[in-house]
N, C-alpha and C positions, 0 to 999 in steps of 0.2 A: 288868745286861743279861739274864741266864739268870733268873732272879727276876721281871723283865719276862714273860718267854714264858710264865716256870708260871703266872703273874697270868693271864694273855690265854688261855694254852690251857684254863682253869678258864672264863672267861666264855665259851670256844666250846662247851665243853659244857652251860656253862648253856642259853645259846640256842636249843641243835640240841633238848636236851630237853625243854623247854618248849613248844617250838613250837607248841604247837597253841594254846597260851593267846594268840597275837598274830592269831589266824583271825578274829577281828570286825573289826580294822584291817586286816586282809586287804580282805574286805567292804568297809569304806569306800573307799579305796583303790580298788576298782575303779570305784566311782562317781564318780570325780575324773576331772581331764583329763590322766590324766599315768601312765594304758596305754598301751604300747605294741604297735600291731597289724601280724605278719607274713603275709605271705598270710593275713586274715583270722581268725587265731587272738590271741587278745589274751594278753600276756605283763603279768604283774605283780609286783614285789617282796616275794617272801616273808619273807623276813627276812635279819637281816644279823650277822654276827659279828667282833667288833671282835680288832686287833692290835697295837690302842696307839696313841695318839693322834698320833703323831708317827713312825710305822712307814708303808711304802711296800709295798704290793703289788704287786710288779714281773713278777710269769709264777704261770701255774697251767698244770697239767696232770692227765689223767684217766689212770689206772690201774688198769684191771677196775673194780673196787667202790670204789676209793680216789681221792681229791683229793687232788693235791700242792699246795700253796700257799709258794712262796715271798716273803720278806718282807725289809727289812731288819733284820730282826736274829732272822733264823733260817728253816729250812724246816721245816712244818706238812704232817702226813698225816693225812687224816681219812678216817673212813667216810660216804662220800657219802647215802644212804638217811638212815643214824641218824644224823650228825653230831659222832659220837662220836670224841673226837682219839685218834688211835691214839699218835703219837709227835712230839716236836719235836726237832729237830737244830739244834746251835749248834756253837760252837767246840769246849767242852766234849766234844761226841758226836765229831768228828774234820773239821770244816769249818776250814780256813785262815782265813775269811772269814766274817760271820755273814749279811752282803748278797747274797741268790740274787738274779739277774739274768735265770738263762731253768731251767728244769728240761726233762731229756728221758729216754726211755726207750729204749734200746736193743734189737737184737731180741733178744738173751739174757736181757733180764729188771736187766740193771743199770741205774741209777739213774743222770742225769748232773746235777750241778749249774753252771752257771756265775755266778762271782760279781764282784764285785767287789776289786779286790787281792788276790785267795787263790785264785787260776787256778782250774782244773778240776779240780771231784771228783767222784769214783765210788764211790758206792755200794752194792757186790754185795752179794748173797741171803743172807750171812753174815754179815750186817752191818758189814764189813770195808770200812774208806775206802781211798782210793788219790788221793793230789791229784799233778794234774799242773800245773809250773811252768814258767817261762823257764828257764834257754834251749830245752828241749824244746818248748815252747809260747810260740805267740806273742808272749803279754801275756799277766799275771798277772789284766786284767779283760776278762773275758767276758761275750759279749751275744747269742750265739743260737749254736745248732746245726742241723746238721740231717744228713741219712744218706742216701746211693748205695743204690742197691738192692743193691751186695754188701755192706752192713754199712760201709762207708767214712763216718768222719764227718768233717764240715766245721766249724770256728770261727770266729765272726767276733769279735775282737778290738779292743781300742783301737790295737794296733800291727799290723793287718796279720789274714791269715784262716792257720789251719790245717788241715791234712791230716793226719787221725789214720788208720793202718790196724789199728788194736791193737797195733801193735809199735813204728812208730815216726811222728814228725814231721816233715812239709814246710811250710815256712812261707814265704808270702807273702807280699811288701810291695809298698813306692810303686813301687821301682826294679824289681819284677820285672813290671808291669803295672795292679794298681791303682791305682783315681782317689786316693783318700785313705787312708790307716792307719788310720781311725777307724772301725770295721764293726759296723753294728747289725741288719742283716738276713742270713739264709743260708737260701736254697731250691736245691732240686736240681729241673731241669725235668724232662721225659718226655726225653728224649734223656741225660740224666745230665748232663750241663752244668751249672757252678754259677754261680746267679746272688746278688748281693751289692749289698746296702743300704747307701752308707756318708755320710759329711758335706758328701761330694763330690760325689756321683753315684749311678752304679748301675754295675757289671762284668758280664759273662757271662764263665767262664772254660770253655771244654771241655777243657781237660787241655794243650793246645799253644797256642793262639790266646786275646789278651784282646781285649775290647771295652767298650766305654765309652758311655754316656750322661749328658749333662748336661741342664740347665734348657736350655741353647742349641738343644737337638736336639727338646723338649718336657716333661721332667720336670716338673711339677709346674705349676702354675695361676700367674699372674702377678699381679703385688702390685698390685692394683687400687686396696686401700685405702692403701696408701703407708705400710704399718707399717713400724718399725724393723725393721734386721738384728735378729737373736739375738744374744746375750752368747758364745755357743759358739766357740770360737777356730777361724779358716778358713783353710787352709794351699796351698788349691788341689792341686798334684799333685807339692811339697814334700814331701819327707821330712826329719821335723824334727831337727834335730841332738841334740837331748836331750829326747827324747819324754817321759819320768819325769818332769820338770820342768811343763812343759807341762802334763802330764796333772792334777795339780795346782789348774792355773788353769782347767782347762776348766767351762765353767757352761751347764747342762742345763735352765735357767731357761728357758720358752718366754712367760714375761712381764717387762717391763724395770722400773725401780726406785718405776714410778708404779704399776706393773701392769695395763700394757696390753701388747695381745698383738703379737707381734713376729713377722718371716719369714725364712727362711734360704734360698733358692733353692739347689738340689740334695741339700738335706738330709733322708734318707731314716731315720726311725722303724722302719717296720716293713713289711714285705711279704707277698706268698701266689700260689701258680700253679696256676690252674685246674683242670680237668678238661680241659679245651680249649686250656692249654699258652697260654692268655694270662694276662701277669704284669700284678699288681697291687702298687702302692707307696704308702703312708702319708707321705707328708710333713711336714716343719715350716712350715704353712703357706702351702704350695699346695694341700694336699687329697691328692684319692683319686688316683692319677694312672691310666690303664690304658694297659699297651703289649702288641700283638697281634704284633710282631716288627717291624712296619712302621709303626705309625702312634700317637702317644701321644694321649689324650684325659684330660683332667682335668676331674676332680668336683668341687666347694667348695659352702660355704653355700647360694650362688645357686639350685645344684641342689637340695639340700634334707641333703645332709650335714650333721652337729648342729655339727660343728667342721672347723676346717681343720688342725689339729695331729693329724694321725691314729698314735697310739700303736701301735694292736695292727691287727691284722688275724687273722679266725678263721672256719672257714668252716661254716657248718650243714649239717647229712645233706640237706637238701633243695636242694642247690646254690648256693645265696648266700650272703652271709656278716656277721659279724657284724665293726663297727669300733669300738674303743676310742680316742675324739678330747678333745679338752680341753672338750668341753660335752657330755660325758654319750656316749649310745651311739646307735649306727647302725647298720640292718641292709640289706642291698641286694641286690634278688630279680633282679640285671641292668637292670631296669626304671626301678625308684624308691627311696627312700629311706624308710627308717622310722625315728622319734628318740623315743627315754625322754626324758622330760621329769625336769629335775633333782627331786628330792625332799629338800628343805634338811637336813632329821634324819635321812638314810639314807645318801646317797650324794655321795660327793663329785664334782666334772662331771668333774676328770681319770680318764678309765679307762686303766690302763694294761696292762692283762691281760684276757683273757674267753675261753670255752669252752662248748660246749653236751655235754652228756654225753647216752648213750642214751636216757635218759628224757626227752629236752625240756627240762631244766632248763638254761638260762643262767646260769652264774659267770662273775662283773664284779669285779675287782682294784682295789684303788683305794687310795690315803690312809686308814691306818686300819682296812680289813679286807676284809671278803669281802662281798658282794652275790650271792644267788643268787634268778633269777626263773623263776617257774615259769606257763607257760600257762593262761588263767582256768578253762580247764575242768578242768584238774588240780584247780583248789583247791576244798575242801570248804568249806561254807556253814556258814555258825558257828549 
């Protein structure tokens, strides 16, 4: 596995160095039908560095000058500019876990990883790990963070959300108010209030009071095309008696055994809340969902979303934002939709990570490695 990464981090410095030698397929490439145009700036695929063929790009994240790149079988720091890999961390380096699942930054400058089976680790300025586990934590697998404005972070969990203050741990479940255990999104609105993406639904928690939304109330787009459920195991508002077990069989499959794509009503990927303190939800199959406090409206295909399995959600400096779906990517100026067209030898259609960095450049996480696009008037004429 560590032998893997040195292989892989050796081809991402190939790539990043080279790059100028791929500027004529750049060129072509934009003569094809398969730019994508935001407010009329056309973004194109610069190039791509691979993580292993059978490796998972699950979060990325920007730090000053630095890309984090988490993967399953390790997290990747790179110099964003030069592309030059600074360092990889595996077990080996001090990770429980080699699968990152969300990376974040703290306001103090420490590093947070959440993985898969090897709960939460911390990375400080010292290069000194710290993993936090059960019973302290939640569940040993993590799937997003996010931070209060006084430094309080938030986990969302396969068993339920945590409350970190730096010192210690409050933990959440079915029986104290959430819809389901299963938790894949955490935002914190303008009012500090935490809202929560889970298998089930969606929560708002403000510190005393829960609330609850389901597909019943409006989440998500209705199964028009009359796909199968999902493989994912559905518990409704059950807490399960031996969750470890469970956890086991649960299957992340969003296509069934023919490979056609399949729907989970309530099942929430990924989320984001405005500038405007309206929340936005990713679902498994109903889309974009948008709720303003009062009123849900959902996005899909029809409208012009690339997919209805929407992964990621990520928001660009100029107010809209960027979706990672099961057919490639989506950008949406409030108005309309914008779609990369797949590119069969570059990018694979599930996106499950994305970010735009200072400079305009868009990184795309996917199957295999990194996708980073850079707007057509950035790129230099071969």
């Amino acid at each position: 596995m560590t032998s893997l990464i040195e292989l892989n981090a050796f081809r991402i410095f190939f790539l990043f160095a080279f790059a100028a030698l791929f500027a004529c397929s750049h060129k072509e490439s934009a003569s094809q039908p398969n730019a994508r145009t935001v407010e009329n700036v056309q973004y194109l695929p610069f190039d791509t560095f691979e993580t292993g063929s059978d490796t998972y790009v699950r979060s990325l994240a920007l730090d000053g000058p630095f890309l984090w790149v988490g993967t399953s079988l390790g997290a990747l720091r790179i110099q964003r500019t030069s592309g030059v890999l600074l360092q990889t961390y595996t077990q080996k380096d001090g990770l429980k876990s080699p699968y990152i699942f969300t990376i974040s930054a703290s306001k103090e400058g420490s590093k947070w990883f959440g993985t898969n089976a090897g709960g939460l680790s911390r990375l400080m300025s010292d290069e000194r790990w710290q993993t936090y586990l059960p019973p302290d934590l939640a569940d040993s697998w993590v799937y997003q963070i996010a931070y209060q404005n006084d430094g309080v972070m938030w986990i969302g969990t396969w068993n339920g959300v945590s409350r970190f203050d730096g010192k210690r741990f409050t933990n959440y479940r079915v029986k104290d108010g959430l819809v389901n255990p299963w938790v894949y999104a955490v935002a914190v609105d303008r009012d500090q209030s935490i809202w929560m993406g889970t298998e089930g639904g969606v929560n708002r928690f403000d510190g005393k009071q829960w609330q609850t939304w389901t597909h019943q109330d409006g989440l998500g787009a209705e199964n028009s095309s009359h796909l199968k459920q999902g493989a994912a195991l559905h518990h409704g508002s059950e807490q399960l008696e031996d969750i470890q077990l469970a956890r086991h069989k649960h299957n992340l499959e969003t296509v069934d055994e023919a490979g056609k794509e399949t729907y989970n009503e309530n099942y929430v990927f990924s989320m984001w809340i405005d500038t405007e303190g309206v929340k936005w939800f990713g679902t498994w199959g109903g889309g974009l969902s948008r709720f303003d406090g009062k009123q849900w409206k959902n996005y899909t295909t029809r409208e012009g979303l690339a997919g209805n399995v929407v992964y990621a959600i990520s928001a660009d400096p100029a107010g809209g934002f960027w979706l990672g779906t099961n057919h490639g990517i989506s950008h949406f100026n409030g108005r309309e939709f914008s779609n990369a067209e797949k590119m069969e030898e570059r990018i694979d259609e599930d996106i499950y990570a994305l970010v735009e960095d200072s400079e305009g450049t868009l990184w795309a996480g996917h199957k295999g490695g990194v996708t980073r696009f850079l707007p057509k008037n950035l790129l230099k004429p071969s």
